[in-house]
RODO-2510 file (C-alpha; in nm, 4 decimals, decimal comma):
residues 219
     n   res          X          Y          Z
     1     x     0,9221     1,0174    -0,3900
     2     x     1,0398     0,7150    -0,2601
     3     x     1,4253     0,8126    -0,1579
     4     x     1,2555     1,1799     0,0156
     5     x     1,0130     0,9643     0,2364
     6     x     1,2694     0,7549     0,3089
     7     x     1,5021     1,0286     0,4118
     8     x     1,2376     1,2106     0,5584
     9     x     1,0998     0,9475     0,7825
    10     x     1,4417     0,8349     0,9219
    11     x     1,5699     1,1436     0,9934
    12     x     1,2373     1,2920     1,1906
    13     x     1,2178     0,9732     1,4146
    14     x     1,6090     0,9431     1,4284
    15     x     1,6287     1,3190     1,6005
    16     x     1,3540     1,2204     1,8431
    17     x     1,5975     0,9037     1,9954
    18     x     1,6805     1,1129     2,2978
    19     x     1,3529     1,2109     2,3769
    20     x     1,1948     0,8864     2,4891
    21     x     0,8706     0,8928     2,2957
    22     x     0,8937     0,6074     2,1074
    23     x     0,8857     0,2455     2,1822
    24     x     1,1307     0,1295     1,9067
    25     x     1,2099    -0,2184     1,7824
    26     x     1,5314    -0,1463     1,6416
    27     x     1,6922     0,2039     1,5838
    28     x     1,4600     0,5080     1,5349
    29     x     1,6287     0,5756     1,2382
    30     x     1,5913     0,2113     1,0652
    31     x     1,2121     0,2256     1,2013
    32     x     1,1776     0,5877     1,0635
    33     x     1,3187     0,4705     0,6786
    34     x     1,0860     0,1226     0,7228
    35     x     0,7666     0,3486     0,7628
    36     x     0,8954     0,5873     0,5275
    37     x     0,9125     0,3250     0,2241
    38     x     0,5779     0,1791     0,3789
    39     x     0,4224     0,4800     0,2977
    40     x     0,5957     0,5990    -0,0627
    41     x     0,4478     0,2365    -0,1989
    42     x     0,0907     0,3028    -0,0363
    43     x     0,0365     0,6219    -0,1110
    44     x     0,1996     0,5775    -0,4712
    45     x     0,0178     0,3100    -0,5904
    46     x    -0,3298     0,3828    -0,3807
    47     x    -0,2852     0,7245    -0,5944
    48     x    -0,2414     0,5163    -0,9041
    49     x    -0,5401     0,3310    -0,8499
    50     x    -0,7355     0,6437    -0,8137
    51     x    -0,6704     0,7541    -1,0763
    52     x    -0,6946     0,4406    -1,2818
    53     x    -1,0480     0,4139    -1,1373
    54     x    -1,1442     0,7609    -1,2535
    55     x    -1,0344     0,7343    -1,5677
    56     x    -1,1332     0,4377    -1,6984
    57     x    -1,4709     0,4878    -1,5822
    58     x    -1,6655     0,6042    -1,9142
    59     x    -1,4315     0,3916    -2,0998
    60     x    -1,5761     0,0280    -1,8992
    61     x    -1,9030     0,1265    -1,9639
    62     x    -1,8662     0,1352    -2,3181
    63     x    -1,6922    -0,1792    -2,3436
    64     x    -1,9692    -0,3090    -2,1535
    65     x    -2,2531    -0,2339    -2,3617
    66     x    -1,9949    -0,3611    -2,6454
    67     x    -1,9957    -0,6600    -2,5281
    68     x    -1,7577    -0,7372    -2,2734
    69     x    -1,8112    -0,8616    -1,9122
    70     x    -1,7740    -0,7174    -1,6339
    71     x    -1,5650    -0,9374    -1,4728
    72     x    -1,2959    -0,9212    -1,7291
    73     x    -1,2775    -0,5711    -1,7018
    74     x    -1,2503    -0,5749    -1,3376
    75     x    -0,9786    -0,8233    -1,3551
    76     x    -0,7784    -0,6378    -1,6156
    77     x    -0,8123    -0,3122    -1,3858
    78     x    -0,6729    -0,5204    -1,1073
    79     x    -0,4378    -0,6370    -1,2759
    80     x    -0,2665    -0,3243    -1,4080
    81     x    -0,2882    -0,2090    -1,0258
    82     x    -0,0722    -0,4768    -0,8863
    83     x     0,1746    -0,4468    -1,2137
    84     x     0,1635    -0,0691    -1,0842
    85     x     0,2220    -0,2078    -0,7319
    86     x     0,5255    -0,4535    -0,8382
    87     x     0,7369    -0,1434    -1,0091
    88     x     0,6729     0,0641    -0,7230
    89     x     0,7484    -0,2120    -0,4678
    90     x     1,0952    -0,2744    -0,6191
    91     x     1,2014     0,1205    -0,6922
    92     x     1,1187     0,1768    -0,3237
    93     x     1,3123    -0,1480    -0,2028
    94     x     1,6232    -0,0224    -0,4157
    95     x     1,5535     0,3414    -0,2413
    96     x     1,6030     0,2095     0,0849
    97     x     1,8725    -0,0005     0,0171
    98     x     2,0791     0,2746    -0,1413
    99     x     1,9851     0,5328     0,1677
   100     x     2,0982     0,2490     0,3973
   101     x     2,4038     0,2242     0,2161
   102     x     2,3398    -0,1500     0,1206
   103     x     2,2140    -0,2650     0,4927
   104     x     1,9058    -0,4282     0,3933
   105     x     1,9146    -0,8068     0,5528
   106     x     1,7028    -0,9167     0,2991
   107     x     1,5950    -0,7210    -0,0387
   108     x     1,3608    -1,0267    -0,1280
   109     x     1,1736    -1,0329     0,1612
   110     x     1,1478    -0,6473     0,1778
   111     x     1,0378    -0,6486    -0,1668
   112     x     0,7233    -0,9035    -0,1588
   113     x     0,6522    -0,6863     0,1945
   114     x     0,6158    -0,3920     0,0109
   115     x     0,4537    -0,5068    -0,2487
   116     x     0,1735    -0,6508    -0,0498
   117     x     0,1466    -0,2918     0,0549
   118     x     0,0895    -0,1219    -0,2237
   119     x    -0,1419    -0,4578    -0,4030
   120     x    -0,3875    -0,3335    -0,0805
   121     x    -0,3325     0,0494    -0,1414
   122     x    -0,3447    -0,0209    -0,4716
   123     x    -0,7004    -0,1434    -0,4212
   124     x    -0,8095     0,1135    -0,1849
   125     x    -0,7602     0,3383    -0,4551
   126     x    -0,9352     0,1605    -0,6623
   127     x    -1,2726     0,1978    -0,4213
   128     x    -1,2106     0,5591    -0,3263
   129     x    -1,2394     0,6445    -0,6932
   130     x    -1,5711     0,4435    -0,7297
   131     x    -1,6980     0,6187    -0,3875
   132     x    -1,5378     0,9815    -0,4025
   133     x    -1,4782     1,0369    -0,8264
   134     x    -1,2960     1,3361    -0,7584
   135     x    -0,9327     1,3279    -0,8202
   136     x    -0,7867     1,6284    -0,5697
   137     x    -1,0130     1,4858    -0,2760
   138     x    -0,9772     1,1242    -0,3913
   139     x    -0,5469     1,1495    -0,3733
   140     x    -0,5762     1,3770    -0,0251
   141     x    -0,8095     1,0923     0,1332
   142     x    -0,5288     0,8221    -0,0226
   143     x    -0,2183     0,9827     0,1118
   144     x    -0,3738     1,0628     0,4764
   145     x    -0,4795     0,7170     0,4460
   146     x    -0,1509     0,6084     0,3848
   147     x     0,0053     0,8319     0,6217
   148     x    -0,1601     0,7501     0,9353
   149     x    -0,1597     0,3777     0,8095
   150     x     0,2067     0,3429     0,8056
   151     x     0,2527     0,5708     1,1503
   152     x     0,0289     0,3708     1,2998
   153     x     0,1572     0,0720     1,2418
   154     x     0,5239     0,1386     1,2968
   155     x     0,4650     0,0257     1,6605
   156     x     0,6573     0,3748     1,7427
   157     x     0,3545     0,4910     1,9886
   158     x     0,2657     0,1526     2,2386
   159     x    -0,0718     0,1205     2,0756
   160     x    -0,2326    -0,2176     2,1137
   161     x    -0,1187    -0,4946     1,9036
   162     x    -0,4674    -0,6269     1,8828
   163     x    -0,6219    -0,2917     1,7472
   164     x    -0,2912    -0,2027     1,5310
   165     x    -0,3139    -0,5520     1,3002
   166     x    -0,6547    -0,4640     1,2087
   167     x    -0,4717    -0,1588     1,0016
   168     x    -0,4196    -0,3105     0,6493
   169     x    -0,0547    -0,1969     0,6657
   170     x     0,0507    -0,3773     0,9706
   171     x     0,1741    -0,7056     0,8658
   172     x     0,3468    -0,5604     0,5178
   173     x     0,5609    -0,3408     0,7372
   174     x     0,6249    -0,6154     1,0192
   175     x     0,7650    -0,8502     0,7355
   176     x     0,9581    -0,5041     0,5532
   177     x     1,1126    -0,4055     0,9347
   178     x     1,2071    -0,7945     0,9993
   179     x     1,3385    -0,8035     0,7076
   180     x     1,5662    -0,4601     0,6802
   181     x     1,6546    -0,4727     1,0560
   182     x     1,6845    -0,8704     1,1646
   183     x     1,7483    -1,0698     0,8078
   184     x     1,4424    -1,2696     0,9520
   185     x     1,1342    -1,3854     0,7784
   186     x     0,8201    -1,2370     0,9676
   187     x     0,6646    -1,5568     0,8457
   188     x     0,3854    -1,5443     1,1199
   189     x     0,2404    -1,2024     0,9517
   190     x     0,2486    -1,3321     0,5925
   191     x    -0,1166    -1,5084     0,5824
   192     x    -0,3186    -1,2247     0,7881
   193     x    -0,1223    -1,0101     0,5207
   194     x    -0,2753    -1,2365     0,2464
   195     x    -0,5872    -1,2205     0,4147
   196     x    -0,6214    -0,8771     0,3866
   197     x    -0,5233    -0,8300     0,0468
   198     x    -0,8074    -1,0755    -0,0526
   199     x    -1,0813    -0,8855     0,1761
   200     x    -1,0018    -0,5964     0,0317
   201     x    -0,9764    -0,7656    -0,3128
   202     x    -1,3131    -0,8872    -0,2423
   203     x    -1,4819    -0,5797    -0,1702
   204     x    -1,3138    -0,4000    -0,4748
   205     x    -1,4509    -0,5976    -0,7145
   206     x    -1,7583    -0,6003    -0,6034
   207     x    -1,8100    -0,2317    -0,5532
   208     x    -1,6661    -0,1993    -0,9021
   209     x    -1,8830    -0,4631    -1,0539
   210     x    -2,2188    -0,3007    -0,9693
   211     x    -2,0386     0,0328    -1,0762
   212     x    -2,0720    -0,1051    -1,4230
   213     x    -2,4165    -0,1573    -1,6176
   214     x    -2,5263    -0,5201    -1,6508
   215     x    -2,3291    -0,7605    -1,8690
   216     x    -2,4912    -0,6781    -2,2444
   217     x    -2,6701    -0,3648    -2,1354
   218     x    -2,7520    -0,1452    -2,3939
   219     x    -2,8975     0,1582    -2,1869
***
């Protein structure tokens, strides 16, 4: 999935250069494989955590009245997600290196870019499972999300900086396009990056934790 976003991204925006719709950063093309791989790793691993979320969900509540804490079982879920999110982060940094014949600046940065992407997808699958436990509905919702997400934020359409860093996806594909296009650290999007990760982090667990019967309950 990866490589056919990637192709399919650049190639749409790239055909629309001579049309003048699109406030671009660097060529359409480069911006159209950035947003592409943006969106592979969010909707892959949001998907994942779906369906993580789902199916796990009898399972925790047995381990629960077993014995084990809620907390713990949270954190191994989360875990497994961002594990999820690393594999996918570096198969889709490898994707768009080979489809731009080896002209990413800087794989590294690209990487950890990604990666933050698909750690917050990763975790908004994880809540649309515990809010809509239906897995067709649950992976449409995802990959709109992720779809409009990464479009969004591409800064392709002149929308407002101000309203388009609200979108969790902004500042992962600021530091992936700095990184593919410039060779430059987009150091200056890294913490409000972080600092989404952790809201949503934050609200994950908790909808998860009162998902799950009290510690010890037997009922």
């Amino acid at each position: 999935m990866p490589v056919v976003s990637i192709q399919l991204y650049g190639l749409s925006v790239g055909s629309m250069s001579d049309l003048g719709l699109f406030e671009a950063k660097t060529s359409l093309t480069t911006q159209g494989r950035v947003t592409g791989a943006v969106f592979a790793t969010s909707a892959l691993a949001g998907i994942f955590g779906l369906f993580q979320s789902l199916s796990v969900r009898t399972v925790d509540r047995r381990l629960v009245i077993s014995g084990f804490r809620r907390f713990e079982l949270v954190v191994a879920r989360f875990t497994t997600v961002v594990a999820t999110a690393l594999v996918v982060a570096a198969v889709t940094t490898i994707s768009l290196e080979w489809v731009g014949g080896g002209r990413v600046e800087l794989p590294g940065v690209t990487f950890v870019g990604l990666l933050l992407a698909g750690a917050v997808y990763g975790l908004i699958g994880v809540l649309v499972g515990s809010v809509l436990p239906r897995e067709l509905e649950g992976s449409l919702v995802l990959v709109a999300l992720a779809d409009i997400g990464a479009i969004v934020s591409s800064g392709l359409f002149g929308i407002s900086d101000s309203l388009v860093q609200l979108l969790p996806l902004s500042h992962p594909q600021e530091i992936v396009l700095q990184a593919v296009s410039e060779g430059s650290v987009a150091s200056a999007h890294l913490l409000p990056a972080l600092c989404h990760l952790l809201a949503v982090t934050v609200i994950a667990a908790v909808v998860c934790v009162y998902a799950l019967p009290p510690d010890g309950d037997a009922h």
